[in-house]
FIVO-847093 format. One record per residue: x, y, z of N, C-alpha, C in turn; residue number from 1; residue in one letter. Coordinates in Angstrom, 1 decimal, decimal comma. Each point is the difference from the previous one (the first is absolute). Last residue first. Layout:
<atoms>
atom n.x:X n.y:Y n.z:Z ca.x:X ca.y:Y ca.z:Z c.x:X c.y:Y c.z:Z k:NUM r:A
...
</atoms>
This chain:
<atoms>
atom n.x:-22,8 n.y:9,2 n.z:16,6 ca.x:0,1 ca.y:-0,2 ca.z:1,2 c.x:-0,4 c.y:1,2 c.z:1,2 k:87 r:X
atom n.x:1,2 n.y:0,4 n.z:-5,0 ca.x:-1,1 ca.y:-0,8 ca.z:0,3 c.x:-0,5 c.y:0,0 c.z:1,4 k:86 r:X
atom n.x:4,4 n.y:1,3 n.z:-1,0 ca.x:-1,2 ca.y:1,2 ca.z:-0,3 c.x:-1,4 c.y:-0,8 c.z:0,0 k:85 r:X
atom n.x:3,3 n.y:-2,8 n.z:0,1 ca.x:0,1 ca.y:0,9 ca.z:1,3 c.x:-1,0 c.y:1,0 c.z:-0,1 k:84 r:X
atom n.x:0,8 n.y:-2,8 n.z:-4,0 ca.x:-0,3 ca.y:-0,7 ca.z:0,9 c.x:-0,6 c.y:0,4 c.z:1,5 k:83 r:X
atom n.x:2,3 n.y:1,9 n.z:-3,4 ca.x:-1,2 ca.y:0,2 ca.z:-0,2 c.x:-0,5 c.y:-0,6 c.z:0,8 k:82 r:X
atom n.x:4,1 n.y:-0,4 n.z:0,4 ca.x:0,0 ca.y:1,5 ca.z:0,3 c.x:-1,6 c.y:0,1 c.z:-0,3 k:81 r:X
atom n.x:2,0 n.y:-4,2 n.z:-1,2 ca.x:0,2 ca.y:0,6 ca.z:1,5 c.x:-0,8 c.y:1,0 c.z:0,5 k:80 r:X
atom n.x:0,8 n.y:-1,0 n.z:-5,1 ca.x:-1,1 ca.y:-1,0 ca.z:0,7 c.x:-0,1 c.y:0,5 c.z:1,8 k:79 r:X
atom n.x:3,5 n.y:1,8 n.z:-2,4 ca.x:-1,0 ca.y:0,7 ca.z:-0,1 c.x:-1,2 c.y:-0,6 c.z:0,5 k:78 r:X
atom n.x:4,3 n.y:-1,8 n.z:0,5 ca.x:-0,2 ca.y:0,4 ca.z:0,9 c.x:-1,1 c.y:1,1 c.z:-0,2 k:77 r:X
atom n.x:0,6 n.y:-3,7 n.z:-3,0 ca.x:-0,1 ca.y:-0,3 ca.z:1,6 c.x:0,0 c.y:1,6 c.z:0,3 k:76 r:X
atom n.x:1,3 n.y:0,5 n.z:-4,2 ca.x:-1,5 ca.y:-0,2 ca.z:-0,1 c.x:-0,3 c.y:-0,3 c.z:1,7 k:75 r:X
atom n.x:4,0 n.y:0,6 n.z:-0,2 ca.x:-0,3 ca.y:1,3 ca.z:-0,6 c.x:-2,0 c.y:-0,2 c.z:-0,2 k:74 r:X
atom n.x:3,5 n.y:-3,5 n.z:0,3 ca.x:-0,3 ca.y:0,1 ca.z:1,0 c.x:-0,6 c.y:1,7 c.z:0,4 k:73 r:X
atom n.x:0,5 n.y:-2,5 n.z:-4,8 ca.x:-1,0 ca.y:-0,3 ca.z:1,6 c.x:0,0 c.y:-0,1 c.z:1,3 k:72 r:X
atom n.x:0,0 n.y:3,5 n.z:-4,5 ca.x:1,1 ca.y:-0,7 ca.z:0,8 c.x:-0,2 c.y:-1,2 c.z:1,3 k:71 r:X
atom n.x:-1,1 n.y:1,9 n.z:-6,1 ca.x:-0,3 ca.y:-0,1 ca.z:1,4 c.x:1,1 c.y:-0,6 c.z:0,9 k:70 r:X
atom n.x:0,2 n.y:0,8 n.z:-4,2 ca.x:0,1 ca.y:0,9 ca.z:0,7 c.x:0,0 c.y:-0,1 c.z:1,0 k:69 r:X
atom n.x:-0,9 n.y:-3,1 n.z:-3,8 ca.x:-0,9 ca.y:0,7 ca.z:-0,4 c.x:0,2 c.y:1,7 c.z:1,4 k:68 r:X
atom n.x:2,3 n.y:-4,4 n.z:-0,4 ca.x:0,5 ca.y:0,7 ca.z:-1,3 c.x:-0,7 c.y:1,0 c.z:0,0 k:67 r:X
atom n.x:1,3 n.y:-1,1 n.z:4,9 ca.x:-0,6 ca.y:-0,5 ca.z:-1,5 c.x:0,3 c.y:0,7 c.z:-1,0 k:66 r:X
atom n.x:3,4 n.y:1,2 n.z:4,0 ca.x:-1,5 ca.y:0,0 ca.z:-0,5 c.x:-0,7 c.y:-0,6 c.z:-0,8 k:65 r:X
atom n.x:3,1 n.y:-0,3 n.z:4,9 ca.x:0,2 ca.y:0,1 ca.z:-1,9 c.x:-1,2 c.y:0,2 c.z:-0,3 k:64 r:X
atom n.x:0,7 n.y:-1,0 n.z:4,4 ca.x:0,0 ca.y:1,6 ca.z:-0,4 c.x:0,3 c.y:0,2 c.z:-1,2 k:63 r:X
atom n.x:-0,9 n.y:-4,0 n.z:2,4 ca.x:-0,7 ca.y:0,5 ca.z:0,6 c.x:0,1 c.y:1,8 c.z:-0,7 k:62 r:X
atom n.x:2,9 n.y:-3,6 n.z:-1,2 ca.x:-1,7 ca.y:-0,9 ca.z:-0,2 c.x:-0,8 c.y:1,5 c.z:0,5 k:61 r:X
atom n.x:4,5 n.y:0,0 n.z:0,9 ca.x:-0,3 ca.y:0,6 ca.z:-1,1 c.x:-1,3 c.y:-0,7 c.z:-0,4 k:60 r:X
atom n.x:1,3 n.y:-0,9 n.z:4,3 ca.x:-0,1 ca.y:1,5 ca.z:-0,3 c.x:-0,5 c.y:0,5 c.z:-1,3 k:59 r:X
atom n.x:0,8 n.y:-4,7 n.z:0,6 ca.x:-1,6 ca.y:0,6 ca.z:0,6 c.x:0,7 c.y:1,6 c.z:-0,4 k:58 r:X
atom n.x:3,4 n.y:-2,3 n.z:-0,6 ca.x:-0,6 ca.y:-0,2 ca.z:-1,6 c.x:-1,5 c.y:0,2 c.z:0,8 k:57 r:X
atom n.x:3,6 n.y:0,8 n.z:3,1 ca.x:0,2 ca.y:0,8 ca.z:-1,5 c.x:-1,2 c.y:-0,2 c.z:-1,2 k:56 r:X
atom n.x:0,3 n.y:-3,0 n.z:3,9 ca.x:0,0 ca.y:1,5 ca.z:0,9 c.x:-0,5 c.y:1,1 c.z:-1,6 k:55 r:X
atom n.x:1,8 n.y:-4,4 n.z:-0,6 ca.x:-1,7 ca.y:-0,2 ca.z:0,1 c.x:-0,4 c.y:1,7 c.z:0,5 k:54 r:X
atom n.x:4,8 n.y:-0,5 n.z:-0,6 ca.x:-0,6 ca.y:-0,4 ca.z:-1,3 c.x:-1,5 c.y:-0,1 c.z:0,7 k:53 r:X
atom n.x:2,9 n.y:1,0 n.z:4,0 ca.x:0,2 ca.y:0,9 ca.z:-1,7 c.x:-0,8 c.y:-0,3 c.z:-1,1 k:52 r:X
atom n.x:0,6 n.y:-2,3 n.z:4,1 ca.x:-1,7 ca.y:0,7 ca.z:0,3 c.x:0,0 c.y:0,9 c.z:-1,4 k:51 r:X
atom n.x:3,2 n.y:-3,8 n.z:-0,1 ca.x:-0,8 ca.y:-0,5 ca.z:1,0 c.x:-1,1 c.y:1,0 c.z:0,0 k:50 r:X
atom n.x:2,2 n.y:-1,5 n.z:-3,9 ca.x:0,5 ca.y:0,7 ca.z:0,5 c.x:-1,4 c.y:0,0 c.z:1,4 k:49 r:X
atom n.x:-0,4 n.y:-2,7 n.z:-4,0 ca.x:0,5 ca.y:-0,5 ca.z:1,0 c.x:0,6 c.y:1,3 c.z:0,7 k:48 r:X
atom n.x:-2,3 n.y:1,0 n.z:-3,4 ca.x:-1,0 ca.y:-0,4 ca.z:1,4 c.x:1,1 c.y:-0,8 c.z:1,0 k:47 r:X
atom n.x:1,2 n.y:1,9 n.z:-4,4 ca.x:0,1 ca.y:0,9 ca.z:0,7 c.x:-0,6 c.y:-0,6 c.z:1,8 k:46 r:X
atom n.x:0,0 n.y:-3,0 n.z:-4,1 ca.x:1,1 ca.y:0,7 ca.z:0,8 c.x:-0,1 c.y:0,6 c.z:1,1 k:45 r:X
atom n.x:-3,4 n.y:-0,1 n.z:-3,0 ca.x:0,1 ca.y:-0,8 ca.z:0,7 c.x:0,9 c.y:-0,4 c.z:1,4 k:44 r:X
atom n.x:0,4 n.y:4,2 n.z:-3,8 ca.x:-1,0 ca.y:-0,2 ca.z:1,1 c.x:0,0 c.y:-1,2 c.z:1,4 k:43 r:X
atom n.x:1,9 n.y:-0,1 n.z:-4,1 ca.x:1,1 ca.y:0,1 ca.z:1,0 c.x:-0,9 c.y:0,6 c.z:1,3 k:42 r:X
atom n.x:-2,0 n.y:-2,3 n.z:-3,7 ca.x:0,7 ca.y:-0,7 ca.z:0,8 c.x:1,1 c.y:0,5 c.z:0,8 k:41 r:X
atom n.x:-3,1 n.y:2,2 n.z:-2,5 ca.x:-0,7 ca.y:-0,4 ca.z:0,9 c.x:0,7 c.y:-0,8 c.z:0,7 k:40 r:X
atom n.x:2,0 n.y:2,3 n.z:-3,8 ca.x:0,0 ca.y:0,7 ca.z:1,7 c.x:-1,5 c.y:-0,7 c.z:1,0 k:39 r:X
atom n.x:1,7 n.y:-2,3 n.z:-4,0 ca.x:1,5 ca.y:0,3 ca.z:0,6 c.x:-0,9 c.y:0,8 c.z:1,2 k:38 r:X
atom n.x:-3,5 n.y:-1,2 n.z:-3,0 ca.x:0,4 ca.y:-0,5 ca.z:1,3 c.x:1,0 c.y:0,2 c.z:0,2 k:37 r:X
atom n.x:-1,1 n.y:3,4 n.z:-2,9 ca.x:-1,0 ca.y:0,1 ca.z:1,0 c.x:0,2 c.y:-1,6 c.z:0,9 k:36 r:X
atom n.x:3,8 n.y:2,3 n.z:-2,8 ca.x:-0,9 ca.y:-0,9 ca.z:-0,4 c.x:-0,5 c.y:-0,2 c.z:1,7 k:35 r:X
atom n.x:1,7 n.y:5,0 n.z:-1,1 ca.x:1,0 ca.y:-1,1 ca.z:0,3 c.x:-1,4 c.y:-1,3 c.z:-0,3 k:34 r:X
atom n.x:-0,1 n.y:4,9 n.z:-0,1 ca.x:0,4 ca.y:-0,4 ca.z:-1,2 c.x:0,2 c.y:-1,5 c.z:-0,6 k:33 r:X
atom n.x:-1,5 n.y:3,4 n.z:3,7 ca.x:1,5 ca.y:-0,1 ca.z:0,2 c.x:0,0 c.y:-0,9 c.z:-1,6 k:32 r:X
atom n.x:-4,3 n.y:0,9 n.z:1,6 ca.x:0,2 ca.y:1,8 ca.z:0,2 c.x:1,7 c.y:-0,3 c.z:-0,4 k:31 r:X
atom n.x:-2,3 n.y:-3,9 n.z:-0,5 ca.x:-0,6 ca.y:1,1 ca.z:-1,1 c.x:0,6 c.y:1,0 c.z:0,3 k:30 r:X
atom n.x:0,8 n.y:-3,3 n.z:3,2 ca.x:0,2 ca.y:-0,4 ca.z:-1,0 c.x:-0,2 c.y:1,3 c.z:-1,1 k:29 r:X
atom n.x:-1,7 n.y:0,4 n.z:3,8 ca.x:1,6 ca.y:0,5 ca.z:0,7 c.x:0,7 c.y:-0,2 c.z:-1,5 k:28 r:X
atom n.x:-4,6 n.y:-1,4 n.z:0,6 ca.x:0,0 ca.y:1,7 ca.z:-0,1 c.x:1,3 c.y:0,6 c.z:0,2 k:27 r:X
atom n.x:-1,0 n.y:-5,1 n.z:0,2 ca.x:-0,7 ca.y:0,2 ca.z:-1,4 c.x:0,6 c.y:2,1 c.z:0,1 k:26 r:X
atom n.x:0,2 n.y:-2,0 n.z:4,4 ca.x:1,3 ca.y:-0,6 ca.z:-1,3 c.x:-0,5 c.y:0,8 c.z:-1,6 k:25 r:X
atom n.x:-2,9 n.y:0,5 n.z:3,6 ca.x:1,0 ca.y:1,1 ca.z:-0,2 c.x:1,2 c.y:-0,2 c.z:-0,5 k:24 r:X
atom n.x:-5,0 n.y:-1,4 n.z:1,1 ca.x:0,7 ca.y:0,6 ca.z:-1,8 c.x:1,0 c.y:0,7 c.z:0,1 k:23 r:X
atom n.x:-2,3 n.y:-3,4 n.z:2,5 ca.x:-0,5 ca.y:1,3 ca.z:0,8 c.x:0,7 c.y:1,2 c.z:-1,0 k:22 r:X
atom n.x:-0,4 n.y:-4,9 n.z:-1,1 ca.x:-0,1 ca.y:0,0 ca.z:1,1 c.x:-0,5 c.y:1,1 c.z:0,1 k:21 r:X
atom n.x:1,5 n.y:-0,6 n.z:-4,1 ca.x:-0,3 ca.y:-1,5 ca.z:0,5 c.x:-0,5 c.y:-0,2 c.z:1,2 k:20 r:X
atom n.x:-0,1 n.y:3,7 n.z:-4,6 ca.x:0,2 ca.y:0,1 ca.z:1,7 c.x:-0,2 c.y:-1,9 c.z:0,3 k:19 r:X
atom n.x:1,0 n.y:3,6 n.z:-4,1 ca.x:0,0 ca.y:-1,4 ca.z:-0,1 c.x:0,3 c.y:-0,2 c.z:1,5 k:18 r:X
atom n.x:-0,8 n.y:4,6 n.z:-0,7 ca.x:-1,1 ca.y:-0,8 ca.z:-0,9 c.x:-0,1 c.y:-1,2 c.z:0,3 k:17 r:X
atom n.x:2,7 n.y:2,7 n.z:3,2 ca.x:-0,1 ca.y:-0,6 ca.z:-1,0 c.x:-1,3 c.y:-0,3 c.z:-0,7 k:16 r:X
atom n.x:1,2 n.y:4,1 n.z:3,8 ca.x:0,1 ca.y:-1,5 ca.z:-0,2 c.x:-0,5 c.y:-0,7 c.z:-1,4 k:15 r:X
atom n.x:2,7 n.y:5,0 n.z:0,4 ca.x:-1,5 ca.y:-1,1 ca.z:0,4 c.x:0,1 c.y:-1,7 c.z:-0,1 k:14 r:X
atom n.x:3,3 n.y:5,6 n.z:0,0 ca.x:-0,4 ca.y:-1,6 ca.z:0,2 c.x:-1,1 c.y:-0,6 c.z:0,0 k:13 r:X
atom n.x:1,4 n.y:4,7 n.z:-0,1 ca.x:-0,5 ca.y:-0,3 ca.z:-1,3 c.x:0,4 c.y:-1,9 c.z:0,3 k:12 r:X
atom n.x:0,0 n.y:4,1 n.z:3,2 ca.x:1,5 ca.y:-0,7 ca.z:-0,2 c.x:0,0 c.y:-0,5 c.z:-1,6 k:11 r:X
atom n.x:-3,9 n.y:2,2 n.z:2,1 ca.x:0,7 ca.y:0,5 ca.z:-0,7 c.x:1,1 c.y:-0,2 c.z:-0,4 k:10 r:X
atom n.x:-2,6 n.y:-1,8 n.z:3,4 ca.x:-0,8 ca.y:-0,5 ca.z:-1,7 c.x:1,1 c.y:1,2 c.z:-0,8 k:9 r:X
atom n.x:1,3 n.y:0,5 n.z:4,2 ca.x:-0,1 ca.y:-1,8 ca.z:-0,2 c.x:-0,8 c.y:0,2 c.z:-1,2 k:8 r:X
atom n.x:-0,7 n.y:4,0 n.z:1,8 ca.x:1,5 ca.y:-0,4 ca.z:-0,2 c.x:0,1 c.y:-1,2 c.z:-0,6 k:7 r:X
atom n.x:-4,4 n.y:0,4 n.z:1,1 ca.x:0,6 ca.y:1,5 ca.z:-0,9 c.x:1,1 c.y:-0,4 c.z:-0,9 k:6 r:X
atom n.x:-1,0 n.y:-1,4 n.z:4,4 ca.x:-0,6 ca.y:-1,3 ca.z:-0,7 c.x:0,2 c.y:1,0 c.z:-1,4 k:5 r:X
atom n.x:1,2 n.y:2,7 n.z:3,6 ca.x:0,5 ca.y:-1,2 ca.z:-0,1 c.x:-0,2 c.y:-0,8 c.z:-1,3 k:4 r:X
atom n.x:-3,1 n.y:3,5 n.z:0,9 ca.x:2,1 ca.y:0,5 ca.z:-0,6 c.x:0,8 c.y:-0,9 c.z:-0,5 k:3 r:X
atom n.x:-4,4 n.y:-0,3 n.z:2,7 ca.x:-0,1 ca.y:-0,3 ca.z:-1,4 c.x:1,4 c.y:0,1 c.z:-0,8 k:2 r:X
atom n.x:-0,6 n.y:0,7 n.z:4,7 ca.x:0,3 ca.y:-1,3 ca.z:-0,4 c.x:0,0 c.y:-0,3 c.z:-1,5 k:1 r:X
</atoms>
C-alpha cells in the first residue's frame, strides 16, 4: 500500500499553502498557475454536478498531500492498523 501513497506524492501536487477549506483549490492553483479563487470558484461549480464534483473534491481531500507529504487517508489507515495490533 506504501507504493501507492509513494505514487501520489510523486505526482509532485500538494495542497496549497493558501488553503480555505481542505487546500485543494489553493494546491490545483499553485500546481496549474491559474488565480487561487478562478479555481475555488470552479471548484464551487463543480458541486452542482450531482455525485461528480463533491464525489471528486472528498477523493482528492482524502489522497492529496500536505505540504509537509503526508497523506490523510494514508495517516487513517495507519491509525487502523495500530489500532488492531493493539487489540
Amino acid at each position: 500500500m506504501n507504493a501507492f501513497f509513494d505514487l501520489i506524492r510523486g505526482i509532485g501536487f500538494r495542497r496549497g499553502p493558501r488553503r480555505l477549506l481542505g487546500g485543494i483549490g489553493g494546491g490545483i492553483a499553485a500546481r496549474t498557475g491559474l488565480n487561487v479563487w478562478l479555481v475555488r470558484a470552479l471548484l464551487v461549480a463543480s458541486f452542482l454536478l450531482p455525485v461528480l464534483g463533491v464525489g471528486a473534491y472528498v477523493l482528492a481531500w482524502a489522497l492529496l498531500p500536505w505540504q509537509d507529504t503526508s497523506i490523510p487517508l494514508q495517516r487513517a489507515l495507519d491509525g487502523l492498523a495500530r489500532g488492531a495490533r493493539r487489540s
